[in-house]
C-alpha positions as CSV (number, residue, x, y, z in Angstrom):
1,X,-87.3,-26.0,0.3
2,X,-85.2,-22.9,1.1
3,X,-84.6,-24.0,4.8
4,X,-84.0,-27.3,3.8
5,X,-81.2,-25.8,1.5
6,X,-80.3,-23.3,4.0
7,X,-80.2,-25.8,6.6
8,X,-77.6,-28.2,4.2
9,X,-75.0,-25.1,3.2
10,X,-74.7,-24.3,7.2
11,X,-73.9,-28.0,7.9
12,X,-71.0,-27.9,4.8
13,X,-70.4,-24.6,6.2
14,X,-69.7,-26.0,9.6
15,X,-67.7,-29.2,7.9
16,X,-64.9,-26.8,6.3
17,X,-64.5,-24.7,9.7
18,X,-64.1,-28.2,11.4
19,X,-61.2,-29.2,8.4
20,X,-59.7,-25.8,9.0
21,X,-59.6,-26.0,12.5
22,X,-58.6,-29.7,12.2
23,X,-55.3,-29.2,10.1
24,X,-54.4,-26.7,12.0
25,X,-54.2,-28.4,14.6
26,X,-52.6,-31.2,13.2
27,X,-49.9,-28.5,12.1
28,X,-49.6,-27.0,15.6
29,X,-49.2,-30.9,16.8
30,X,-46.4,-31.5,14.0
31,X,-44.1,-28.4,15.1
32,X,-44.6,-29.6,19.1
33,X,-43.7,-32.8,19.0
34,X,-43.1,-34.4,15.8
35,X,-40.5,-31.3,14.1
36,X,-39.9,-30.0,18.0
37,X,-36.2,-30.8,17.6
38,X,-35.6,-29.9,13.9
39,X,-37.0,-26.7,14.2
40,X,-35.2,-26.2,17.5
41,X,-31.7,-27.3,16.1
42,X,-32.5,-24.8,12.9
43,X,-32.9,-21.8,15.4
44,X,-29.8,-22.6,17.0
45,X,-27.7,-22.9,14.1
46,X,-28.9,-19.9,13.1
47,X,-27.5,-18.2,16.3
48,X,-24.1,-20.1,16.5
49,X,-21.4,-19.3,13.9
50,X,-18.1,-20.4,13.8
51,X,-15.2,-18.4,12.4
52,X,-11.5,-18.3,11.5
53,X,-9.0,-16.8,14.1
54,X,-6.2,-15.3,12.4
55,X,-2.3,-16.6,13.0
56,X,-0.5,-13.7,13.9
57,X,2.6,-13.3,11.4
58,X,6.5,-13.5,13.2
59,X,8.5,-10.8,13.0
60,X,12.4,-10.6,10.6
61,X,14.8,-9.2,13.1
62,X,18.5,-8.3,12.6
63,X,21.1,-10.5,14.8
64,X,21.1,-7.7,17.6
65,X,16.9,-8.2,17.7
66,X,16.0,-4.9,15.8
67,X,12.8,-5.4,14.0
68,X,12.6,-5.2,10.1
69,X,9.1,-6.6,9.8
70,X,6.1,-7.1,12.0
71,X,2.8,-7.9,12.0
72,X,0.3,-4.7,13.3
73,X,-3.0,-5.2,14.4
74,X,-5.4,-2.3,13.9
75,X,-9.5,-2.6,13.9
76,X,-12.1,-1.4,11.4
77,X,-14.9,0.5,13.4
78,X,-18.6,-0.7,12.2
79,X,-22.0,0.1,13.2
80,X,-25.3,-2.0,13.4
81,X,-27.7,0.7,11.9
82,X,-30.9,-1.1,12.6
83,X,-30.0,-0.6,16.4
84,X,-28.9,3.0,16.4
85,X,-30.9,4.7,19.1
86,X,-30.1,7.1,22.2
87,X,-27.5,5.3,24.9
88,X,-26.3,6.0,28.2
89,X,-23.0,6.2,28.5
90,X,-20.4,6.3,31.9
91,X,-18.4,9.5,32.2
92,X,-16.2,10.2,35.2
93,X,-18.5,7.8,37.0
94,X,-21.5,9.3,36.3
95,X,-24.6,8.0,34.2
96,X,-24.9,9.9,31.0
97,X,-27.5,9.8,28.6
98,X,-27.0,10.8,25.2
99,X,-28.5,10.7,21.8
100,X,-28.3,9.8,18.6
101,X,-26.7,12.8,17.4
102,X,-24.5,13.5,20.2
103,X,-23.4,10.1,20.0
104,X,-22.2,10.6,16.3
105,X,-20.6,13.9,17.2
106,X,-18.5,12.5,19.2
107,X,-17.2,9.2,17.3
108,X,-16.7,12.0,14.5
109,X,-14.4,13.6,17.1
110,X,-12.7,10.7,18.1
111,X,-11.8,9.3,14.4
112,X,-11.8,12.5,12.9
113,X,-14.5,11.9,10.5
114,X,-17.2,14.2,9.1
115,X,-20.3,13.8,11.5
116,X,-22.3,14.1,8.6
117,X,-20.7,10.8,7.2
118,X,-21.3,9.0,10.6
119,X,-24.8,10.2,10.8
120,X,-25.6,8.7,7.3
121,X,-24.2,5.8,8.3
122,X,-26.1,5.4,11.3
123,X,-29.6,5.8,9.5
124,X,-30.8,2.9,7.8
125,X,-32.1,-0.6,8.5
126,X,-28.8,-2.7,7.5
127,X,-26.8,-4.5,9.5
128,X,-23.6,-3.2,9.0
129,X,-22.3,0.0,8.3
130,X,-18.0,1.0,8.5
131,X,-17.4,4.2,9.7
132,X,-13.6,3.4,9.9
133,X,-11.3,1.4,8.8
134,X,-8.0,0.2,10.5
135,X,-8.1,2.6,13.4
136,X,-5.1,2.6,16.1
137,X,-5.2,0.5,19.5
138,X,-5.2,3.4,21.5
139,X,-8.2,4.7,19.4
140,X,-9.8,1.6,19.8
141,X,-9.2,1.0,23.5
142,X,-11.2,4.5,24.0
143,X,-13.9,3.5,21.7
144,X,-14.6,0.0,23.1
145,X,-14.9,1.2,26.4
146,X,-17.6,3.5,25.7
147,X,-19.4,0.1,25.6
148,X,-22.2,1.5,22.9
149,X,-24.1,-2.0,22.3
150,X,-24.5,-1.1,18.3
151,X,-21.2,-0.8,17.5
152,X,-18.7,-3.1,17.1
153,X,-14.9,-3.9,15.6
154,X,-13.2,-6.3,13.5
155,X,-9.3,-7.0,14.0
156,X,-7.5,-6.4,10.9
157,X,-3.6,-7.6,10.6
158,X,-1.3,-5.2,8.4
159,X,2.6,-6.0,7.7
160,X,4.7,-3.6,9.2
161,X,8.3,-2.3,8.1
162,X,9.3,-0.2,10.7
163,X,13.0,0.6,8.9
164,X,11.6,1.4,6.0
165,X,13.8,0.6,2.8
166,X,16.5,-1.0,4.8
167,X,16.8,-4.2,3.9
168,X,13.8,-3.8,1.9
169,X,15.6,-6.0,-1.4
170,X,16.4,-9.0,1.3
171,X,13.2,-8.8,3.5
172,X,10.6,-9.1,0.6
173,X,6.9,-7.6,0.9
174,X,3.3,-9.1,1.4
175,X,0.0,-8.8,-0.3
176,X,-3.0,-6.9,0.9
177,X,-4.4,-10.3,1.8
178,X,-1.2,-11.3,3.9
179,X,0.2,-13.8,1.1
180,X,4.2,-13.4,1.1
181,X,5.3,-12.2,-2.5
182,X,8.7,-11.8,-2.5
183,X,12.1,-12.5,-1.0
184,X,12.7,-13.3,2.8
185,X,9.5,-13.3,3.6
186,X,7.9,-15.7,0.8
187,X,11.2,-17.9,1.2
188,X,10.8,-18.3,5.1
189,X,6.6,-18.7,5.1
190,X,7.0,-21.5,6.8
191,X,8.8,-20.1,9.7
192,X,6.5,-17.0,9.9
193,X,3.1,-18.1,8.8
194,X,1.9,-19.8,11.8
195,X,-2.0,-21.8,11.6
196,X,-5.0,-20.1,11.9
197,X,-7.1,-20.9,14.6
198,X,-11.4,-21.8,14.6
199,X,-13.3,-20.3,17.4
200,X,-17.5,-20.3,18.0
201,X,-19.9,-18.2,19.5
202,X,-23.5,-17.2,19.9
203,X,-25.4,-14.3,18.4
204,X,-28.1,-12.5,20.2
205,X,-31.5,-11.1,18.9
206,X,-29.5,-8.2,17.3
207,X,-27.6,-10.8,15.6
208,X,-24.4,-9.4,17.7
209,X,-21.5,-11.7,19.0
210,X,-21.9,-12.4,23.0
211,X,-18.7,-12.2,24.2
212,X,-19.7,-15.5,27.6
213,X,-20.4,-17.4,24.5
214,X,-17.4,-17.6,22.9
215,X,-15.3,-21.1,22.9
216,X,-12.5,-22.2,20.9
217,X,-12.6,-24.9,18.5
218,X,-8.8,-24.7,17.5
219,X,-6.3,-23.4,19.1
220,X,-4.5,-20.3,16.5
221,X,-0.7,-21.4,16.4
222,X,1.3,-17.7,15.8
223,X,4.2,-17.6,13.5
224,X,7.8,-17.8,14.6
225,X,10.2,-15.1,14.2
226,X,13.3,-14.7,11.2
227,X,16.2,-13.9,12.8
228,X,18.8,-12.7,10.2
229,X,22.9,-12.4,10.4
230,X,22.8,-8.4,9.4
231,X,23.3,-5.7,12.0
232,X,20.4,-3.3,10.4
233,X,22.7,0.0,11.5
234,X,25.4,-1.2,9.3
235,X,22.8,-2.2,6.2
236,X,21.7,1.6,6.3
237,X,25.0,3.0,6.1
238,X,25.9,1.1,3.8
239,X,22.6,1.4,1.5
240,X,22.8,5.3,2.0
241,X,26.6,4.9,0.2
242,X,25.4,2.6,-2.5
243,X,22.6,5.2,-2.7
244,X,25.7,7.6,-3.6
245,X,27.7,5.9,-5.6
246,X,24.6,5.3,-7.7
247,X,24.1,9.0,-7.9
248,X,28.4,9.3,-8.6
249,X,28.6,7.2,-11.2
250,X,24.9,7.6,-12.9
251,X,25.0,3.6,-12.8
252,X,21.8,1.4,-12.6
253,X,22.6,0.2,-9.7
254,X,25.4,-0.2,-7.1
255,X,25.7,-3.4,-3.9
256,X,28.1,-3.6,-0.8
257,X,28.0,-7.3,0.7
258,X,30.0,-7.6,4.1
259,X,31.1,-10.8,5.0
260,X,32.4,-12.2,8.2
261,X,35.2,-14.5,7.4
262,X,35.5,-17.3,9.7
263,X,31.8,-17.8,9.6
264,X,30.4,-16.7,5.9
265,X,27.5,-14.5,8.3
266,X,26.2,-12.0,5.8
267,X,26.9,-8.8,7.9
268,X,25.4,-6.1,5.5
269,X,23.9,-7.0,1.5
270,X,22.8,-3.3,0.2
271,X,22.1,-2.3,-2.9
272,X,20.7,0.8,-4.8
273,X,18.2,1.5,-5.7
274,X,16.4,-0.1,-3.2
275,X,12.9,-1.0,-2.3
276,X,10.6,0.0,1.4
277,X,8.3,-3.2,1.3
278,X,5.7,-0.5,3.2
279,X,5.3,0.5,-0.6
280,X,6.8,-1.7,-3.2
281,X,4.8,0.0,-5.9
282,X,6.8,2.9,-5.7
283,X,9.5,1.5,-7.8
284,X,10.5,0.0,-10.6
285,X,9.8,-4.3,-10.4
286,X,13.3,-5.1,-11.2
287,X,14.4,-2.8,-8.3
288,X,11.8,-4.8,-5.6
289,X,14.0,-8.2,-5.9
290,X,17.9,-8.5,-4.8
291,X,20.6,-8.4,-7.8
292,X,23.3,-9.6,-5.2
293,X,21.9,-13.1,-5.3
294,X,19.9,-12.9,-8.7
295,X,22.3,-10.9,-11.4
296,X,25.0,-12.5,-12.8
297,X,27.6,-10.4,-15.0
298,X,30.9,-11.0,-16.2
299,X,33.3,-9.9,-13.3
300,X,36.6,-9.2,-14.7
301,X,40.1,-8.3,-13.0
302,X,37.9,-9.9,-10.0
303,X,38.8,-13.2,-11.4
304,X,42.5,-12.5,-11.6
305,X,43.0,-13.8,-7.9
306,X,41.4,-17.3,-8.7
307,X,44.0,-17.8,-11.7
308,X,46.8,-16.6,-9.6
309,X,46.1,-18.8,-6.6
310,X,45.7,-21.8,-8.5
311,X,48.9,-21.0,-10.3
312,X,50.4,-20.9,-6.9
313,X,48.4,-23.8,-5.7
314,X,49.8,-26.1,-8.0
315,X,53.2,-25.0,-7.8
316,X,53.4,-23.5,-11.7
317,X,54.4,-20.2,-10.0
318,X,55.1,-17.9,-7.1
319,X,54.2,-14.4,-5.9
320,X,57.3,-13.5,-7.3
321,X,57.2,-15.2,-10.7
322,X,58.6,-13.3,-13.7
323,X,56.8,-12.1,-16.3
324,X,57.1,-10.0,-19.4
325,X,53.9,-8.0,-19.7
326,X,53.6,-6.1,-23.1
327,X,50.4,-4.0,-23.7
328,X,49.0,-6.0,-26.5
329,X,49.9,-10.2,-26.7
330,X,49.1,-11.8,-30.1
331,X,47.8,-15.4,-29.5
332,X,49.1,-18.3,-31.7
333,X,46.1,-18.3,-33.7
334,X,46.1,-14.9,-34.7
335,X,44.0,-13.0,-32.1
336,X,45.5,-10.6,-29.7
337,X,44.6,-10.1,-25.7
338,X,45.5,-6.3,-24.8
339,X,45.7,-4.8,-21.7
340,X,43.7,-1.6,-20.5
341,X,46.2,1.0,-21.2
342,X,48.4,1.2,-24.0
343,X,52.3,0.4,-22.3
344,X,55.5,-1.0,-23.0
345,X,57.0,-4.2,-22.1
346,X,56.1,-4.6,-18.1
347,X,58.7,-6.7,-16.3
348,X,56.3,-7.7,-13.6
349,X,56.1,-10.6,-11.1
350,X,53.1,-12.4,-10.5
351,X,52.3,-9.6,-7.6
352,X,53.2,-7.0,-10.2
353,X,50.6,-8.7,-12.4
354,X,47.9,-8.4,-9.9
355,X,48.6,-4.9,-8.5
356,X,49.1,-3.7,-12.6
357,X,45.5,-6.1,-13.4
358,X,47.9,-7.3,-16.6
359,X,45.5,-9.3,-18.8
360,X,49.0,-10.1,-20.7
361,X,50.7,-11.2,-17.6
362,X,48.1,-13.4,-16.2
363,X,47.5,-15.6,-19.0
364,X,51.2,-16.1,-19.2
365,X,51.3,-17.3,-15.9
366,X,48.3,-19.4,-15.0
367,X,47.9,-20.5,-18.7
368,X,50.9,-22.8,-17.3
369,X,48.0,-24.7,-15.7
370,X,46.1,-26.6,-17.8
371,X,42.4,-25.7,-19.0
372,X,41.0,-29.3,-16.6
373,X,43.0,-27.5,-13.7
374,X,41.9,-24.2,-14.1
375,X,37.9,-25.3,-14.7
376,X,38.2,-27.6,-11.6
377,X,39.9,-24.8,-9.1
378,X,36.5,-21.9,-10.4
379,X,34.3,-25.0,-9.7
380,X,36.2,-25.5,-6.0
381,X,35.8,-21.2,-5.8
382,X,31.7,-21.5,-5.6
383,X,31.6,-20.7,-9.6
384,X,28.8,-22.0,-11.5
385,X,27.1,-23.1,-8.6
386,X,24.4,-21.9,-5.8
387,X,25.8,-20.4,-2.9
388,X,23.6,-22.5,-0.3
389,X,22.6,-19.0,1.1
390,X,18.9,-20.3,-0.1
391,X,17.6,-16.8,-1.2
392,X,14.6,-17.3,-3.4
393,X,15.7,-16.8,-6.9
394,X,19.8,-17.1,-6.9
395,X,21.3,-17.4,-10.1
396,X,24.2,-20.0,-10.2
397,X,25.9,-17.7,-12.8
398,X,27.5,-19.3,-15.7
399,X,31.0,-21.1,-16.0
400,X,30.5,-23.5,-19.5
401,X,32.9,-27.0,-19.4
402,X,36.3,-26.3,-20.0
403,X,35.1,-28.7,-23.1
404,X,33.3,-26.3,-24.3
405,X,35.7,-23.6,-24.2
406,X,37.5,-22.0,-27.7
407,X,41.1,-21.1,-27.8
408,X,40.3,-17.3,-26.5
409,X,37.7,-18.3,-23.9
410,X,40.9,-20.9,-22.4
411,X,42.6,-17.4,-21.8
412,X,39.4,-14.8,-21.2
413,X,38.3,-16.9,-18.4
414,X,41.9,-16.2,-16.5
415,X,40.8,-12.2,-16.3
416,X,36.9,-12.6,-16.1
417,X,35.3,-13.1,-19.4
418,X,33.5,-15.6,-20.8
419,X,32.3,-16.5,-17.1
420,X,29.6,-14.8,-14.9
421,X,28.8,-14.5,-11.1
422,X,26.8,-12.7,-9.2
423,X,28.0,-10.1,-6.1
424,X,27.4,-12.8,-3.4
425,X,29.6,-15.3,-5.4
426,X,32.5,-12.9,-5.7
427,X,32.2,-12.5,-2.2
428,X,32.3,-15.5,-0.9
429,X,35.6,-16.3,-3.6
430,X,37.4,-13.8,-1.5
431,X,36.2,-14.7,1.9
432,X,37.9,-18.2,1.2
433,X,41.1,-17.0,0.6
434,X,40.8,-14.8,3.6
435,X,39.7,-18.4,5.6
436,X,43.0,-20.0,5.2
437,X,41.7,-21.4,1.5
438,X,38.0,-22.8,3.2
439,X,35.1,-21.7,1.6
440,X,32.2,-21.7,3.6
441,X,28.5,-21.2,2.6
442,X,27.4,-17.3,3.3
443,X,24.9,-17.2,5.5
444,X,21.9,-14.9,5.5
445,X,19.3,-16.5,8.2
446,X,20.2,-17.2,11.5
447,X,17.4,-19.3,11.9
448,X,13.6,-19.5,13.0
449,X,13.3,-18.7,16.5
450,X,9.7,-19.8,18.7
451,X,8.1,-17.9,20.9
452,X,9.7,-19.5,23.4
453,X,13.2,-18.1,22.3
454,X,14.4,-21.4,20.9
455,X,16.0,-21.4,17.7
456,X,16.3,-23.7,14.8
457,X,19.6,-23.3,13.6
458,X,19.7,-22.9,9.4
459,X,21.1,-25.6,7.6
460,X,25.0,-25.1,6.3
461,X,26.4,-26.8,3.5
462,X,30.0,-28.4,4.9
463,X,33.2,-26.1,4.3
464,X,35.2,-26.7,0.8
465,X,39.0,-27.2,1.1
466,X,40.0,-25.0,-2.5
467,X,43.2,-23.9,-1.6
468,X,46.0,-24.8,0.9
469,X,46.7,-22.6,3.8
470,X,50.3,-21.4,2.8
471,X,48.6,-21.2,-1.3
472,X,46.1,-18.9,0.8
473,X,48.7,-16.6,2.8
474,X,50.8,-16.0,-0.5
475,X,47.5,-14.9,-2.2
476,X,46.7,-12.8,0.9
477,X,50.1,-11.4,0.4
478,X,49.9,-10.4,-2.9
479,X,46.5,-9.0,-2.8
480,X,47.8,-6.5,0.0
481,X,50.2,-5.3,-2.3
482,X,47.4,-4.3,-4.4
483,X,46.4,-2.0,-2.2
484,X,50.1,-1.0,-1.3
485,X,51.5,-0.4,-5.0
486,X,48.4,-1.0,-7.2
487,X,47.6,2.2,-9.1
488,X,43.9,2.1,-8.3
489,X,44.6,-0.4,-5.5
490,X,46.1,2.5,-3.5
491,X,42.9,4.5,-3.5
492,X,41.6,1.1,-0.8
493,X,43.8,2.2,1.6
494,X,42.7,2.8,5.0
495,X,44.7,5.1,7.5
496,X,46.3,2.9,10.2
497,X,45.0,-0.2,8.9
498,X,46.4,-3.2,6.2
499,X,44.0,-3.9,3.8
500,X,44.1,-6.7,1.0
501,X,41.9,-6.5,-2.2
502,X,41.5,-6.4,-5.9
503,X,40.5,-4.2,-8.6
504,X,37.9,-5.2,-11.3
505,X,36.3,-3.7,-14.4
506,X,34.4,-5.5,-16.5
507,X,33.0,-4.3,-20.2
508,X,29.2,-5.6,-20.4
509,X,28.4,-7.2,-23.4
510,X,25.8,-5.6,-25.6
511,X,24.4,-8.4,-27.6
512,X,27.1,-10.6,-29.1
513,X,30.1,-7.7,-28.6
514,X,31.3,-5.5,-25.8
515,X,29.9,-1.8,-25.1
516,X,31.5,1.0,-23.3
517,X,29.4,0.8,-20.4
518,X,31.7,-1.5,-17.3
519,X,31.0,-3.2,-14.1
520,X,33.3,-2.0,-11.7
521,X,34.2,-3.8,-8.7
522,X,36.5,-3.4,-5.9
523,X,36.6,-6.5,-3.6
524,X,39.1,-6.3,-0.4
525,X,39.6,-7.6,2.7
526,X,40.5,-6.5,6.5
527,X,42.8,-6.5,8.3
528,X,45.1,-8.6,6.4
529,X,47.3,-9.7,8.9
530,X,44.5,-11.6,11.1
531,X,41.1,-11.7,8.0
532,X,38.1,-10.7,9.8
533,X,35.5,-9.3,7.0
534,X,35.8,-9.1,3.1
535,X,33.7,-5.7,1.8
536,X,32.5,-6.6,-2.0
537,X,31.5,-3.3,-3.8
538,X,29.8,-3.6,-7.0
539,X,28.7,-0.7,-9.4
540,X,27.0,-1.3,-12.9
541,X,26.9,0.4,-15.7
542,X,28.7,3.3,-14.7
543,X,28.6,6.3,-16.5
544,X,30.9,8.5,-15.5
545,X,34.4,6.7,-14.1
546,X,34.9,3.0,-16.1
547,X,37.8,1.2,-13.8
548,X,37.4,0.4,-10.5
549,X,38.1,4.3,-9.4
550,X,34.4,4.2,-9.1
551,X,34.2,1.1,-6.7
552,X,37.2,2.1,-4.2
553,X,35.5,5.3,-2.6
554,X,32.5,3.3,-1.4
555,X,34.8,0.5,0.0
556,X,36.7,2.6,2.1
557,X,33.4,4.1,3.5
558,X,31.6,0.5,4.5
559,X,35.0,-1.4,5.2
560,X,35.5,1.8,7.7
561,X,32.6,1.6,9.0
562,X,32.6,-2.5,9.5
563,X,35.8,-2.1,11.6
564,X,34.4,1.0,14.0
565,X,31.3,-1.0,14.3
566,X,33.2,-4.2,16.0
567,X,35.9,-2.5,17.0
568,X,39.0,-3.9,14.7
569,X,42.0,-2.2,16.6
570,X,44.8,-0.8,13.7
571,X,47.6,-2.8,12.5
572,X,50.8,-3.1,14.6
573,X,53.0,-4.8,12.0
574,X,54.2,-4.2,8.5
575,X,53.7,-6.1,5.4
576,X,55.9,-9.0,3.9
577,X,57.9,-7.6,1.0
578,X,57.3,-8.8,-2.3
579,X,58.6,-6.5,-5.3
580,X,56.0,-6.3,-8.1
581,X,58.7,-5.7,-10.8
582,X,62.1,-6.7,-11.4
């Protein structure tokens, strides 16, 4: 009985080894030729990966070529720790072998790192280790051809601002990731982006890229460059006297715009405090965007000029119109317009009205035009409305119906209250008169140039016909008499040059009444016998001068330098007379 019973477990025995044996077999059959491909296609995508190749970001460039804004690439140094070992390396031709240690001792040298940090992060089993990041090309260049198979590099791309802070309020700034935040270069993404690119490779054993392996799926498109109207010298010198008249006048904040005449090209828009898109962070947020196309304020005086020329425009008066000017002017309804300084009775024309900045005077004249008139000439002068300079974030200012108006807002809006623009809108108000009465669009971007140097031109909203050319020339020729005979006017002048321009101050309302704290402007235009630029200086909030004695010094400097820069010869002929009293 027991070798029967012996003789029956050995033959189950036997049965299981067989079942065993059996499936695996069948398994080993299953993986050859059943799951052959499956398993094989697995392996392989296991090995292949397939990645995004970075667009390289265009440059911003000034119209002489001068890069504002660039893209840099630098490359963050990594290590595959789990194949750290010794290498051999080539030095002046000759096989070296080193190890582990040497090897970190000398990356340490070359990044100027702690060797203890490298050699920490060159023990372990991981796969990935950074022992730098963002490292230089020439620091790379040295490091890759050490050809050390467990390390390895990954491109990074950083926005550079090689100018720093100039033109940092126009050009905008980027994120960490790339993504454009603000001005120039969030408004022009499209130009400067460019489309990312796929490419595929193969990884080895060590899970490494091999470089023979590599094939592009989509080609990577780079971005186009920004090429702007500003020469980049003449931004800094101006920015670096906005700079001081902020410091002058304790004022928030101070702009110079300079504007080419007969083409509205945006030469120079600075302004102070300004911002270095390298580190936006380091100032305030309201000082990162650009208050000459975003901050509309009540301009003053400024707006003298507009009433005047549409006076003269519609033939209700001349340059030499007469007017009696008293200090304070009591309104039929009771309220009373007064002039800056108390006076007596000015005998003034309407050139003597300017030069003086006679709130009584102007609305004597120009009230002569009636309120439609008047509303339709400010909308003809760009107020109210967008420029077309398409800056992200332009205000359009304010200028209410003449519907709308109350009896004193009729006569404030002659002298500059009860309407708002911003810097590039006065600007550009001036820069018509000074185009034979054609206002054009200002423009800021050239266009978006290829890589091929082909540009597409910016689109230019068509010229506006708001005064006639001899209304023009008679405004011309009183606003140089400004300069001539104006009290503050004569502090524009420039030595061996005629210059045409007007004074403004402005009181800033406080809530619903006015405080003591003034915009003051100074807005003029050279030469005046052939116009070639208008030079818009804006200060605000000053603190320590309230007229436009605070505007004039930083308009001499920039409209000086504007006509070294292109070489404006000095004037050869005199002036047309015009008395300003009588």
């Amino acid at each position: 009985m027991q070798n029967e019973d012996s003789s029956r477990r050995f033959r189950w025995f036997n049965r299981i080894i067989l079942l065993v044996i059996g499936a695996f077999i069948f398994q080993l059959l299953n993986f050859q030729l059943v799951q052959a491909q499956h398993y094989k296609d697995e392996a392989n995508n296991s090995l292949d990966k397939t990645v995004n190749v970075k667009a390289i970001r265009g440059d911003i460039v000034d119209s002489l070529g001068n890069v504002l804004a660039s893209e840099v690439t630098s490359w963050d140094v990594n290590i595959d720790p789990v194949n750290v070992g010794p290498v051999v390396l080539k030095i002046s031709g000759q096989q070296v072998a080193f190890t582990k240690e040497q090897i970190a001792q000398k990356l340490a040298d070359m990044l100027h790192t702690p060797v203890d940090s490298v050699l920490s992060k060159m023990t372990g089993v991981g796969r990935y280790a950074n022992i730098k990041k963002k490292v230089g090309a020439s620091t790379y260049i040295a490091l890759h051809d050490l050809n050390i198979p467990w390390l390895y590099f990954d491109p990074q791309q950083s926005r550079v601002y090689s100018q720093g802070a100039v033109a940092g309020n126009l050009l905008g700034f980027v994120g960490s990731d790339g993504t454009p935040l603000a001005g120039l270069e969030r408004t022009m993404n499209s130009c400067l982006a460019g489309v990312d690119g796929k490419e595929s490779y193969v990884q080895g054993a060590d899970l490494i890229k091999i470089p023979s392996s590599i094939q592009t799926i989509t080609q990577v498109k780079n971005g186009s460059d920004v090429v702007l109207t500003i020469d980049a010298d003449l931004q800094y010198q101006a920015q670096q006297e906005m700079a001081a008249t902020v410091r002058r006048l304790k004022a928030d904040w101070a702009s110079a715009i300079v504007i080419e005449v007969k083409t509205g090209r945006i030469l120079a828009a600075a302004e102070a405090p300004s911002v270095d898109p390298n580190n936006p962070g380091a100032v305030a947020a309201q000082n990162r965007s650009s208050r000459i196309f975003q901050s509309a304020f009540e301009p003053g005086s400024i707006l003298k000029t507009v009433a005047a020329a549409t006076a003269v425009d519609v033939g209700k008066a001349t340059p030499t119109t007469h007017v009696i000017a008293p200090d304070k002017l009591r309104m039929p309804w009771g309220q009373y317009i007064n002039d800056s300084e108390v006076h007596g009775p000015w005998k003034l024309t309407l050139t003597g009205v300017l030069a003086e900045s006679s709130n009584t005077g102007i609305v004597q004249i120009a009230g002569q035009v009636d309120s439609a008139t008047r509303y339709a000439y400010m909308q003809k002068f760009g107020i109210g409305s967008k420029t077309g300079v398409n800056f992200e974030g332009e205000s359009s200012g304010v200028l209410t119906n003449y519907n709308g108006w109350d009896k004193m807002t009729d006569k404030t809006t002659m002298f500059g209250q009860g309407v708002s623009l911003t810097p590039i809108q006065t600007a550009m108000i001036y820069q018509a008169i000074a185009n034979k009465g054609v206002r054009l669009s200002p423009v800021l971007v050239e266009g978006c140039r290829d890589k091929n140097g082909n540009i597409t031109k910016t689109a230019v909203p068509e010229p506006v016909r708001v005064i006639s050319e001899s209304s023009a020339q008679q405004t011309m020729d009183m606003l140089e008499k400004v300069v001539e005979k104006g009290p503050i006017g004569k502090t524009a002048r420039i030595f061996g040059y005629r210059v045409a321009g007007k004074t403004g101050t402005a009181q800033i309302a406080e809530g619903r009444v006015y405080g003591r704290l003034h915009a003051v402007s100074f807005v003029g235009i050279a030469p005046a016998e052939d116009p070639k630029y208008v030079v818009a200086v804006t200060a605000y909030k000053s603190r320590t001068v309230s007229n436009s004695l605070g505007a004039t010094p930083g308009f001499v400097s920039v409209m000086k330098q504007v006509l070294k820069t292109f070489s404006v010869p000095p004037a050869t002929t005199k002036s047309l007379y015009i008395p300003v009293r009588w």
